[in-house]
C-alpha positions as CSV (number, residue, x, y, z in Angstrom):
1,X,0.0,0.0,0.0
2,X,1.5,3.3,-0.8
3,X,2.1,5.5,1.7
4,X,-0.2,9.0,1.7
5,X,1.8,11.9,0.0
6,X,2.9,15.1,2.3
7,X,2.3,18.2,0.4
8,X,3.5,21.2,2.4
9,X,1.3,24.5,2.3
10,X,2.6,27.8,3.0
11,X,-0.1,30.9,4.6
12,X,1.3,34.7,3.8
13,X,0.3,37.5,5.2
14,X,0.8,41.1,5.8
15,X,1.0,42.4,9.0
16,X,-0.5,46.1,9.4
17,X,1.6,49.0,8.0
18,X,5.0,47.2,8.7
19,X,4.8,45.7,5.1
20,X,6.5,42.5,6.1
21,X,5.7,39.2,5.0
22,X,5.7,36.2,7.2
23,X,5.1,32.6,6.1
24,X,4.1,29.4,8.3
25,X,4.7,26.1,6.8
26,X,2.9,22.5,8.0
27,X,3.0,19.0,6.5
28,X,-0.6,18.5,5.7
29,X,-1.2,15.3,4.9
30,X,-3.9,14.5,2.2
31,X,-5.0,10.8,2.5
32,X,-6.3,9.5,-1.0
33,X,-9.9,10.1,-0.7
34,X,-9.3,13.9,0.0
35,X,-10.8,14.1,3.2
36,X,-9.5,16.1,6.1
37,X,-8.0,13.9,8.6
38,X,-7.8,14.5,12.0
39,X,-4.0,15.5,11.8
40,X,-4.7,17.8,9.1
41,X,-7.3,19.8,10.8
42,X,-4.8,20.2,13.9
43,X,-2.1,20.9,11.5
44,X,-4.5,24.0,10.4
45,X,-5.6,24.5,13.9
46,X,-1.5,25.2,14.4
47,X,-1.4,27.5,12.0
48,X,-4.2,29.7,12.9
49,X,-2.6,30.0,16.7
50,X,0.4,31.1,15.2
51,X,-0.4,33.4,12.8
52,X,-2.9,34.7,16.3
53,X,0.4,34.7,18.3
54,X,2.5,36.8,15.5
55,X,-0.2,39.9,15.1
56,X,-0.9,39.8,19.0
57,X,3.4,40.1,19.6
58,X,3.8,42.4,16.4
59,X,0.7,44.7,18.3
60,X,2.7,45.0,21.4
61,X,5.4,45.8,20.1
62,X,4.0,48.6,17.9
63,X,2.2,49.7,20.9
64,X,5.9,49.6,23.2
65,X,7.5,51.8,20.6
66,X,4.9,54.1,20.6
67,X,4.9,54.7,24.6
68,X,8.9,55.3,24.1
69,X,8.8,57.3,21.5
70,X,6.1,58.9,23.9
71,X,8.1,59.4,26.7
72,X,11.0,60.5,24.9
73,X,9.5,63.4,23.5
74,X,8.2,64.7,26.7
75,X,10.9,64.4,28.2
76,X,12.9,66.2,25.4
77,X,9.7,69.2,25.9
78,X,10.3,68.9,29.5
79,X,14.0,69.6,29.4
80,X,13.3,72.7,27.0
81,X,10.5,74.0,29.4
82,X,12.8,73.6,32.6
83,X,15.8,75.0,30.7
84,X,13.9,78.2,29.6
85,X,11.2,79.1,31.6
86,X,12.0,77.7,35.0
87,X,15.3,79.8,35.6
88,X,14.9,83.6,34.7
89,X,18.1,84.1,36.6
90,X,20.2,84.2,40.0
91,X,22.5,86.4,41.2
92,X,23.9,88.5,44.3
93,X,21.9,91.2,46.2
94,X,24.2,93.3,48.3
95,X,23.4,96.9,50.6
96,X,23.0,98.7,53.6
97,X,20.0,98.1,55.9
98,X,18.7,100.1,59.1
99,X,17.5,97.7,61.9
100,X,15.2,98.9,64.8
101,X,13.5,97.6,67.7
102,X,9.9,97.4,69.2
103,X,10.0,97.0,73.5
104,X,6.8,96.1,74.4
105,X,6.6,96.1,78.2
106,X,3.5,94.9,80.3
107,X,1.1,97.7,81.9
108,X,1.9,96.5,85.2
109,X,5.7,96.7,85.0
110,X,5.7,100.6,84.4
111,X,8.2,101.0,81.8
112,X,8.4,102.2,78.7
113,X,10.7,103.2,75.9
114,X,11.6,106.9,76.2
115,X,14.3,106.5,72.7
116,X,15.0,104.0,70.0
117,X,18.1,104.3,67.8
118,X,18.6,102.1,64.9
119,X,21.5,100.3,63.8
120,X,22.8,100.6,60.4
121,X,24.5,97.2,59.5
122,X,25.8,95.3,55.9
123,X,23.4,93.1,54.3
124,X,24.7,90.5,51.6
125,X,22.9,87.1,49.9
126,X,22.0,85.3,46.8
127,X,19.0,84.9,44.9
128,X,17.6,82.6,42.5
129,X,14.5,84.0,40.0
130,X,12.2,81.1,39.3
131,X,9.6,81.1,36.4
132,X,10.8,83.1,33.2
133,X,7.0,84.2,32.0
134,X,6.0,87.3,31.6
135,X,4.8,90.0,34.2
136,X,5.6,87.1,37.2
137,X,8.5,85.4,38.8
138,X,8.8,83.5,41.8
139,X,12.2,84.8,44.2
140,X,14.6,82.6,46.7
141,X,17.1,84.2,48.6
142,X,19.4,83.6,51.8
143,X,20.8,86.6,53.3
144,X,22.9,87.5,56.3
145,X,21.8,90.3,58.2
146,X,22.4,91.9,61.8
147,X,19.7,93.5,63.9
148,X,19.2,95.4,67.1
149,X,18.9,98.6,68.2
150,X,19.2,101.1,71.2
151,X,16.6,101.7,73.7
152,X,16.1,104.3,76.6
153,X,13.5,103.5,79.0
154,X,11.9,105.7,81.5
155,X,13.4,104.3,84.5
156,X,16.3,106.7,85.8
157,X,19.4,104.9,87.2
158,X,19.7,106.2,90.7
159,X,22.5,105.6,93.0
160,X,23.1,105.8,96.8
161,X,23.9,109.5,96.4
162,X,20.9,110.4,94.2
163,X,18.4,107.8,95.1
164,X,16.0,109.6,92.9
165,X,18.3,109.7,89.6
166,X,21.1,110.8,88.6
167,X,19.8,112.3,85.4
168,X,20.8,109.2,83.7
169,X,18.1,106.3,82.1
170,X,18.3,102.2,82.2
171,X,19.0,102.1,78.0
172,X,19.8,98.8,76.5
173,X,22.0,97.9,73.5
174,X,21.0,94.2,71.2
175,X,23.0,93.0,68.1
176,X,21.5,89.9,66.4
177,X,22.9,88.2,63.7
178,X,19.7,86.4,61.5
179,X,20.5,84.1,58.0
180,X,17.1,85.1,56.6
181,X,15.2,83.0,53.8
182,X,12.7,85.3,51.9
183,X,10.2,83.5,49.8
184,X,8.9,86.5,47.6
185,X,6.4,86.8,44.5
186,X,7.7,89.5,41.9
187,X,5.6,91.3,39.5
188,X,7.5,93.7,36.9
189,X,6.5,96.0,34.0
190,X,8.2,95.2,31.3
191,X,9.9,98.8,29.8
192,X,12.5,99.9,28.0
193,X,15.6,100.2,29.4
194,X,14.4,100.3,33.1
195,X,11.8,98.1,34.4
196,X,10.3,98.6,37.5
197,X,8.9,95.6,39.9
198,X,7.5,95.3,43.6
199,X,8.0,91.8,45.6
200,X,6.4,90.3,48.5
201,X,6.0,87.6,50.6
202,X,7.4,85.3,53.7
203,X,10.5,85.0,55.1
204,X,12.1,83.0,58.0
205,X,15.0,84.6,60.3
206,X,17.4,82.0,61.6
207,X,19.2,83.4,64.8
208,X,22.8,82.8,64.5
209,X,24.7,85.0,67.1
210,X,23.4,88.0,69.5
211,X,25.4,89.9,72.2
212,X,24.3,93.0,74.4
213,X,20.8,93.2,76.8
214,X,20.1,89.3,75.0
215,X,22.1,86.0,74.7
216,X,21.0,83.3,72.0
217,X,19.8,81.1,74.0
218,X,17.1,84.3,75.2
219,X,15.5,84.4,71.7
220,X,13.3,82.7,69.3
221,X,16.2,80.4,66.8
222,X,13.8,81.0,64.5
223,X,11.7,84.3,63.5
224,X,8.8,84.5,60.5
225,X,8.0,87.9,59.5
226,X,7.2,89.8,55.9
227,X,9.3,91.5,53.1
228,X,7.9,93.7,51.2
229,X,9.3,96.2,48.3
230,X,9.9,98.0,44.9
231,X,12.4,97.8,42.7
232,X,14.1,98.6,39.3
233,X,16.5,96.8,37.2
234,X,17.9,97.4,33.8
235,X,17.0,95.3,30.3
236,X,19.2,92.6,29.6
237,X,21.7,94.2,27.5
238,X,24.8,93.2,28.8
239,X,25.7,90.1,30.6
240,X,25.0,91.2,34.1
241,X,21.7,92.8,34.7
242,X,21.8,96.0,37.2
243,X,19.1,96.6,39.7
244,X,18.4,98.5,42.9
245,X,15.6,97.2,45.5
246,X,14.4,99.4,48.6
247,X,12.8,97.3,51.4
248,X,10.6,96.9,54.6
249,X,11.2,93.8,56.4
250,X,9.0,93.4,59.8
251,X,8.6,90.5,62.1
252,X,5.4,89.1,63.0
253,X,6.5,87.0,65.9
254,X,8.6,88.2,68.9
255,X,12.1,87.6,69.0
256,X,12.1,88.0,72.8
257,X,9.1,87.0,74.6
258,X,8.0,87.1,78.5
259,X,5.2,87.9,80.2
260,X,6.8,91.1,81.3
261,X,8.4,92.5,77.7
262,X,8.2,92.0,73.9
263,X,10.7,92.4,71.2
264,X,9.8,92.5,67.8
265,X,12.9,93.3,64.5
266,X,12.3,95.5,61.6
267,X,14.7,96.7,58.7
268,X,14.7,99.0,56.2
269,X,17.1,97.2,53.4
270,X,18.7,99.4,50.4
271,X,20.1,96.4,48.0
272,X,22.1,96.6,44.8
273,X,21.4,93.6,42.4
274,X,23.5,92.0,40.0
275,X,22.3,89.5,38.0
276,X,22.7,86.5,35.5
C-alpha cells in the first residue's frame, strides 16, 4: 500500500503598516480520498494559533514603541521648558540696611521706651528667580543680616547719692545676627531700558549669634515675618543685569518673649542687584 503523500502549504500575510511578509509552513497530509484527517485539521488549527500569536506580539510591540517614543519626547519638551522658563536668573543682592526695635513692656511693669536708635549694618545674599513668563516670577534668597537697636527706657538709674536719679536712664543695646530665607512673588512691567517691579511675601529669620541686653539662647532660633518692596532693574543688554531694590522687612513674631516684655525686629534694606 502506498504511503499518503505530504504536500507542504505555505499561509502569507501582511502584518499592518509594517509591510512585512511572514510565512508558516505545516505537512498536511492529504490521504487518497481527500478528506480532512484528524492530523490535518490540527495541523491547520497550528497555523491559525500562530499566525494569532505573531499579530498579538507584532501589536505590542508597535504599541511599546509608541509609549517610548512617547516618553522621549516629553521628556525632550520637558528639558526645554525647565531649561527656559523655570530659571529667569540668579544672582547676588548686596546693601546697607537700618534695623530697629519694638520693646513692648506689660502695663503693670511701668516702663516704657523713652528712645529708639537704629542700627545701620551690611546686608549680603544670593537669589535665584524662578519662572521666566512674563509680568511674574517666583524669588529665593538667603541673606545675612544683623539687627538690634538702642533703647532708653523711662526708669532713671539712681544711685546711693541720688536715690531719685542721677539724670541718667536704664537704656539697652541688642545685636543679632539672622540668616534670613525670603520667599517672595515679583511682579515687573516690562519697559525699556528700566523696568520697575515690587516683591512680596514670607521670610524666615534663623538666629545665628546676639550679644548686648540678649544671649542666644534668650531668643526665638527662628523668626517669621514679611518682606515687602519695589524695585528697578535694567534690560538685559549686557551680561549682568543691574538693579536697585528698597525694602521693609517686619517680624510678626517676637524675637524675645516674657510675660513682662516684647521684642519685635524691623529693617529697612537698600540692595544693589546684579544678575545673570
Amino acid at each position: 500500500m502506498m504511503a499518503s503523500p505530504k504536500i507542504k502549504t505555505y499561509e502569507k500575510y501582511v502584518v499592518g503598516d509594517m509591510k512585512k511578509t511572514h510565512a508558516f509552513a505545516c505537512d498536511i497530509i492529504k490521504p487518497p480520498d481527500g478528506s480532512r484527517s484528524a492530523q490535518n485539521k490540527l495541523a491547520m488549527k497550528s497555523i491559525k494559533q500562530r499566525k494569532m500569536n505573531y499579530l498579538l506580539a507584532n501589536k505590542k510591540g508597535i504599541q511599546m514603541k509608541k509609549i517610548i517614543f512617547a516618553v522621549l519626547t516629553l521628556s525632550v519638551i520637558g528639558f526645554s521648558i525647565s531649561e527656559s522658563q523655570l530659571i529667569r536668573g540668579y544672582g547676588i543682592k548686596v546693601g546697607v540696611a537700618s534695623t530697629s526695635q519694638n520693646w513692648e513692656w506689660a502695663p503693670t511693669v511701668g516702663v516704657t521706651a523713652a528712645s529708639t536708635a537704629a542700627h545701620q549694618s551690611l546686608e549680603v545674599g544670593a537669589f535665584i528667580e524662578w519662572l521666566d513668563i512674563p509680568l511674574f516670577s517666583v524669588l529665593t534668597e538667603i541673606q545675612y543680616i544683623r539687627k538690634g537697636s538702642d533703647v532708653t527706657t523711662n526708669v532713671p538709674m539712681t544711685t546711693i547719692e541720688n536715690p531719685d536719679g542721677n539724670g541718667q536712664f536704664i537704656s539697652y543695646s541688642t545685636e543679632i545676627s539672622y540668616l534670613s530665607v525670603p520667599i517672595l512673588a515679583k511682579l515687573r512691567m516690562n519697559g525699556g531700558l528700566l523696568s520697575p517691579y515690587i516683591v512680596a511675601g514670607p521670610r524666615f529669620d534663623f538666629c545665628l549669634t546676639s550679644s548686648g541686653a540678649f544671649s542666644k539662647s534668650d531668643l526665638k532660633t527662628m523668626n517669621v515675618g514679611g518682606t515687602f518692596g519695589v524695585g528697578v532693574e535694567s534690560a538685559s543688554i549686557l551680561p549682568i543685569q543691574v538693579g536697585l531694590e528698597f525694602r521693609y522687612s517686619p517680624d510678626s513674631q517676637a524675637s524675645y518673649s516674657t510675660p513682662f516684655l516684647t521684642v519685635k525686629n524691623r529693617s529697612l534694606e537698600l540692595l544693589l542687584v546684579l544678575s545673570m
